[in-house]
N, C-alpha and C positions, 0 to 999 in steps of 0.2 A: 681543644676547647679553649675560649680566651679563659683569661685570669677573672676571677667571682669579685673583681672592683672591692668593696663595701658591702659584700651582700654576708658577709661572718657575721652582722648585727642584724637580719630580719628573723631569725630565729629567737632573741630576747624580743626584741619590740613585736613581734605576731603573739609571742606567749603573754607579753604584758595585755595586747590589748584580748585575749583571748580571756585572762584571769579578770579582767574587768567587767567582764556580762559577754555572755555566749549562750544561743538559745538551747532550751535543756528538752532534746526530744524524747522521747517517751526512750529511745535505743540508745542514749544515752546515760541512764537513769541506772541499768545494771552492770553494762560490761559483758553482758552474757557474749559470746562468742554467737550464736544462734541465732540470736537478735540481731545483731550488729550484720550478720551476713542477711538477714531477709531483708534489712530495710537497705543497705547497699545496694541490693538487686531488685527493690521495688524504687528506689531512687535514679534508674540508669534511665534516662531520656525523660524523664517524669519530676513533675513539679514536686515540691513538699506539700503543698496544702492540699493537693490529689491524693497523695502517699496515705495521709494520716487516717487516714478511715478504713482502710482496704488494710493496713498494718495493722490497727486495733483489733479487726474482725480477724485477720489472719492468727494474731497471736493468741487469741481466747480460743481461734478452734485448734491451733496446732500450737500449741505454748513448747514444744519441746520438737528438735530435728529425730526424735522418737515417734513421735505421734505425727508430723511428716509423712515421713515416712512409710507408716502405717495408710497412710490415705488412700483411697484411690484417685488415678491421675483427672478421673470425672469433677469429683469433688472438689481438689485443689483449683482445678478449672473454672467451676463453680465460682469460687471464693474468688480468683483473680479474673471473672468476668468484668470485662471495663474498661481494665485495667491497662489495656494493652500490651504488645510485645509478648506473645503468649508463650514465644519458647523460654520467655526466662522461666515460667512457671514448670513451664513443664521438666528443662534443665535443673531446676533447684526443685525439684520431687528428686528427680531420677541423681541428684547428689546425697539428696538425704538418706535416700536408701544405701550409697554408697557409703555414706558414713556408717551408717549400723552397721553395714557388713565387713566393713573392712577396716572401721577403728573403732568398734564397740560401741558406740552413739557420742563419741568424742567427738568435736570438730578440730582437727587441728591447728596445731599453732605455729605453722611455718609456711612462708612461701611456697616453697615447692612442693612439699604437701596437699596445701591450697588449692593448687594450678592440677592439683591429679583426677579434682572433682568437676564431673562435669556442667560447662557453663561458666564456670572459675577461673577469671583472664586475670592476668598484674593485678589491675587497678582495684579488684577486687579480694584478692589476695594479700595484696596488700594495705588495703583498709581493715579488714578483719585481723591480721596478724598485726599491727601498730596500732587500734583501736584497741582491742582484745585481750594479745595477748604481748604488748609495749615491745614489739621488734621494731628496732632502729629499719624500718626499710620505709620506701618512699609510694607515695600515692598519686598518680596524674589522670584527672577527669578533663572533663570540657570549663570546670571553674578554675582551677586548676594551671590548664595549657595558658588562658586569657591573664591567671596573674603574673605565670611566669614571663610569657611571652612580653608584658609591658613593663614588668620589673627588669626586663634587659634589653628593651628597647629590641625586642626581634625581626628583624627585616623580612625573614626566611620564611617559605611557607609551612604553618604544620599540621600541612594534611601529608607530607613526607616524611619518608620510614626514616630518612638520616634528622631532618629536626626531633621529632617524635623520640628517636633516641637520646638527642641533646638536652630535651628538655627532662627524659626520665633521670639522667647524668646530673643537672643538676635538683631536680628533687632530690636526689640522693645525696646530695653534698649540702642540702642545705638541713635537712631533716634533723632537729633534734635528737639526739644519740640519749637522752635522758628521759625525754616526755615527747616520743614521736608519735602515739596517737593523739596527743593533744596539738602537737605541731600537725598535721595532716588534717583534724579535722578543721582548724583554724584557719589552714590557708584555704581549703572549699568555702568555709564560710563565707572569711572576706571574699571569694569571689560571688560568692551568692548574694551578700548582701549590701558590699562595698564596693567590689570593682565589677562592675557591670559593664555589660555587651556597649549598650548604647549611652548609659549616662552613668562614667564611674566619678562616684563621690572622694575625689580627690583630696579633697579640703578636710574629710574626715578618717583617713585612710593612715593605717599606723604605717606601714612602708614609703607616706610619700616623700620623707627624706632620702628614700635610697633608687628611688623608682626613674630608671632612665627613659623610657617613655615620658613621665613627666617633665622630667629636665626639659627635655628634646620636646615638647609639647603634640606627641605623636599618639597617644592615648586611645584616640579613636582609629588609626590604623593600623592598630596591633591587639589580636594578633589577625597574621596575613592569613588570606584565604582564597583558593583561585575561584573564579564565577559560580555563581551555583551552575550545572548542567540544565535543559531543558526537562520538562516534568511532563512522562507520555502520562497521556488519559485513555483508557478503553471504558466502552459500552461494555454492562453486563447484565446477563437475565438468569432473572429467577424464578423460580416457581414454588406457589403453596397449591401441591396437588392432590388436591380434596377425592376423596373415595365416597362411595354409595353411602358407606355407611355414617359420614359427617367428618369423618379422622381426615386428616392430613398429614403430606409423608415430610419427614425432615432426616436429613443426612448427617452422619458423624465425615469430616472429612479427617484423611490418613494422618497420623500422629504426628509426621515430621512436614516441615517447610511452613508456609506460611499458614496462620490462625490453626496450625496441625492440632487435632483432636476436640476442638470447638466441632458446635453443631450448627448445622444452617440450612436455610432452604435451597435446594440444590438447584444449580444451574454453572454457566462458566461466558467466559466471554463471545463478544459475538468474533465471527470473520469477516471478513473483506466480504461484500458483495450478500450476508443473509439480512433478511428483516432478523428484528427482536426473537418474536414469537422462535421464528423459523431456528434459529439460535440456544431456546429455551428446549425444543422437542429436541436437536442433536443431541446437546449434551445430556438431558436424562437418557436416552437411549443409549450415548457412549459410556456414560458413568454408571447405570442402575440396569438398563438394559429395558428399558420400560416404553410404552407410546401412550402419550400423553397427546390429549385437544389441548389448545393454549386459548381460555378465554379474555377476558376484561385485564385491562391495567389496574392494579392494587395502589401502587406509589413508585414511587421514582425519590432515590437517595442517593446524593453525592459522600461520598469521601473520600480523605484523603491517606495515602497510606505512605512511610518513608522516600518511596523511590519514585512514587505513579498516581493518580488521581483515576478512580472509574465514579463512573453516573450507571447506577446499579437501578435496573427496570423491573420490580417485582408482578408477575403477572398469576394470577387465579388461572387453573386447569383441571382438568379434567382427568384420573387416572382410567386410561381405553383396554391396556392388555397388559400382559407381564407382570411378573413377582419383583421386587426388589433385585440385582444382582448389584455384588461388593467388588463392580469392577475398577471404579473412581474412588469410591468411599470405604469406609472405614465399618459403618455401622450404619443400619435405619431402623426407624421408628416410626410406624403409625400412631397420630398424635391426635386430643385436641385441646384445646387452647387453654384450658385449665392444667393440663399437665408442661406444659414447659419449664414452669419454673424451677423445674429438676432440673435443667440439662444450660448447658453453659455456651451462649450464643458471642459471637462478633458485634461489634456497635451498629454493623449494619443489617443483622439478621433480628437485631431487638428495635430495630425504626420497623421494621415488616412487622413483627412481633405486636407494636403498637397501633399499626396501621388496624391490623387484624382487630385486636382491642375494641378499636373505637364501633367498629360492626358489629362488634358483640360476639366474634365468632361464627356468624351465622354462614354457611352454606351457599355461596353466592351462585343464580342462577349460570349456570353453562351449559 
């Protein structure tokens, strides 16, 4: 690794401009260890002013990795409906309960400790043990990678496991060994609210004396990043398939992989060469075991999801033969539109949800 130039002084001048006004979030406020680790992991890909609502309601109903714990993983679901990225919720239940079990309702205060609980990577282990519990170790997010990366003018790309190293080396070096959870949350900050993606405030920025990007006037090309990839899209169908008796069925899908243990109206994507419909009757019969009429189109919802974009085709049907079977899914429920609000949907299973809404529920002819 080259020589740290000047960078022995970002540690006073980050803490200086850190003691001078630093936003005081509610996870800030106690030190709690608890705290500090739910809002880490309600913070990972997610804005703060998203955060704040979803942490409120999450801390009043589970104020303690006790009461966590105790949950079931429906409810915690519940609560982090919206939310996105659903296995953190699901990994920070299924940590909590490792806590109770395996360190008395403690959460610990080391690294490697950290790292045992599931869903608990570095950067998070490392926030909570130097926020928490003031271990000299280091912290590297995506706010983070962008201060280091133009605080040393980095050429290199760091989507690579050898930069990615380099730059946890020098967090580590630069880390306050006295006040490193203050040093760590200081340096996310400034990259939150100083040095920005597309327009970093240079001119107000306490490192811009030492910052060789600045020097170099490279700012806006660091850090490096190779092309985004191409972004597939699939067609997907759904179905709300309504019974004689006015109920409709909704599927729990399997616990693990993507939106695992959320509920939704079940279907899957289409193939090469089926209509919609045709698409909506395989999958209930490969997943539930059912034959289903596929009537009228409900609504039609795009979104978008980390890797992939689908335009999701909710269609009104008809339930013809067969009992539910849990060959795809996890769990069903014969429903009606009054009772969801128990059960903890996808963003695109509550636009159907609302579609439904606006009908009032009613029964649509098939």
């Amino acid at each position: 690794m080259e020589p740290m130039r000047d960078f022995s002084k970002v540690p006073e001048l980050l803490l200086a401009w850190w003691d001078a006004g630093h936003e005081l979030w509610p996870w800030r406020r106690q030190g709690d260890p608890y705290a500090i680790w739910v809002a880490e992991v309600m913070l990972q890909q997610t804005q703060i002013a998203t955060v704040l609502p979803y942490y409120e309601r999450w801390m009043a109903r589970f104020p303690t990795v006790v009461a966590l714990a105790a949950a079931s993983l429906d409810e915690v679901l519940k609560l982090w409906e919206g939310l996105g990225y659903y296995s953190r919720a699901r990994n920070l239940h299924a940590a909590a309960q490792m806590v109770v079990r395996d360190y008395g309702g403690r959460v610990p205060d080391t690294v490697a400790e950290l790292q045992k609980l599931k869903g608990v990577g570095r950067y998070t282990a490392g926030a909570i043990a130097s926020i928490a519990f003031d271990r000299p170790v280091p912290v590297v997010d995506g706010n983070v990678v962008r201060v280091l990366s133009r605080l040393m003018d980095l050429p290199d790309d760091v989507t690579q496991t050898a930069t990615q190293q380099r730059l946890w080396a020098v967090a580590g070096e630069l880390v306050s060994p006295t006040r490193p959870g203050a040093f760590n949350q200081a340096l996310m900050e400034l990259g939150q609210r100083v040095c920005l993606p597309a327009g970093p405030q240079c001119l107000v920025c306490p490192l811009a004396s030492v910052c060789q990007a600045r020097a170099h006037g490279t700012q806006l090309d660091r850090p490096v990043r190779p092309p985004r990839p191409h972004t597939p899209h699939y067609h997907v169908a759904a179905g709300v398939i309504w019974r004689a008796d006015g109920r409709f069925l909704i599927a729990q899908r399997p616990p693990e992989g993507l939106l695992g243990g959320l509920w939704e109206f079940p279907g899957g994507k289409q193939d090469p060469g089926e209509t919609l419909p045709q698409t909506l009757a395989r999958e209930i019969q490969e997943e539930l075991a059912m034959e289903i009429e596929v009537g009228a189109l409900l609504v039609v919802v795009k979104h978008a999801f980390t890797h992939f974009r689908i335009t999701l085709h909710a269609y009104h049907a008809r339930h013809v033969a067969g009992e539910p079977q849990h060959l795809g899914v996890n769990d069903h429920a014969w429903v009606r539109l009054a009772d969801l609000d128990r059960y903890a949907f996808a963003l695109t299973d509550r636009k159907i949800i609302a579609s439904l809404r606006q009908a009032n529920g009613q029964l649509p002819l098939l």
